[in-house]
N, C-alpha and C positions, 0 to 999 in steps of 0.2 A: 333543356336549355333552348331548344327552336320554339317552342311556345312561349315562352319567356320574353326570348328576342323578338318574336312575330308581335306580341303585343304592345312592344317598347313601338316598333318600327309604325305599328298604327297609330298609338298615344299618338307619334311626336310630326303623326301626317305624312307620312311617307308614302302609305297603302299596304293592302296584304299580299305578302307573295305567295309565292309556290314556297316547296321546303329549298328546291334547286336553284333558286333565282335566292332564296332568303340565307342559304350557306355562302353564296359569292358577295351578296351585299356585306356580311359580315367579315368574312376573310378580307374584302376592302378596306374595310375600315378598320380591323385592326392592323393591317400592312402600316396605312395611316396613320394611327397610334404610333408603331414603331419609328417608322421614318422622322418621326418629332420627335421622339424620345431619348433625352440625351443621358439622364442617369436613372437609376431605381435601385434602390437599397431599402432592404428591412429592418428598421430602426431597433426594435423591440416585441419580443415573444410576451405578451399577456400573461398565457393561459392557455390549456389542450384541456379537452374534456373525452371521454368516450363513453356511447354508450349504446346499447342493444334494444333495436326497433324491432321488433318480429323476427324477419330470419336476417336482418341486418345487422353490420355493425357500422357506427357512425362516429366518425373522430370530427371534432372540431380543433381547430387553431387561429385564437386571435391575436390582431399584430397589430401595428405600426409601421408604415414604409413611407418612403420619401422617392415622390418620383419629380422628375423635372423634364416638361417637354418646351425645346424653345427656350430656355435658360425661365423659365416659369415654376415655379419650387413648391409644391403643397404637399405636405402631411395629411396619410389618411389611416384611418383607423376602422379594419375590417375583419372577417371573418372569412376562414378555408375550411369549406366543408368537403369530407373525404368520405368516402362510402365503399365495404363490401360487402357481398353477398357471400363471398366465399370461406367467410369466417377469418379476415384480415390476409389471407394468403394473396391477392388481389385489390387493390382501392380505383375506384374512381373519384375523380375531382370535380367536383359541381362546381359548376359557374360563379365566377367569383369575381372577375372581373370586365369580362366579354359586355354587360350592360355600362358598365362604363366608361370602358374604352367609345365604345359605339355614340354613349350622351357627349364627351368631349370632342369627338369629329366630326359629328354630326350640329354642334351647336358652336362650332369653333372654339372652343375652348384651350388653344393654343395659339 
């Protein structure tokens, strides 16, 4: 996810940081997201897929959610990707929303 974000944060002109300076820019900004956030609900479950990368397993979950920051209301339509290595007894959550909290605070988007 910090490369991810590190490349967002150059696109959009910011400069490139350290990993330590580029964890606090982002904890910022999503405090920011929250502090505007007035509701978020998920509308509708799509669809789940799973499926087996090498020694991985990989779940998908696609949705529908309704957030409103600032009485500002949009519907969005995305995707939670989950990941183990441990043969599902463990998941982590890849980044799924952290690039776009960061593009709405940082472009005002509220």
């Amino acid at each position: 996810m910090l490369v991810e974000m590190q490349n967002y944060y150059i696109k959009s002109g910011q400069g490139n940081f350290s990993d330590v300076t580029l964890t606090e820019i982002i904890k910022t900004d999503v405090e920011k997201y929250f502090n505007k956030l007035n509701k978020f609900k998920v509308d509708k479950i799509f669809d789940t897929q799973i499926e087996d990368v090498n020694d991985k397993v990989i779940g998908y979950v696609f949705f529908e959610y309704s957030e409103t920051l600032i009485n500002k209301s949009e519907k969005i339509k995305t995707m939670l990707t989950l990941i183990s290595s441990d043969n599902g007894k463990t998941w982590r959550i890849q980044d799924w929303k952290i690039k776009d909290i960061a593009d709405k605070v940082n472009r005002r988007l509220y």
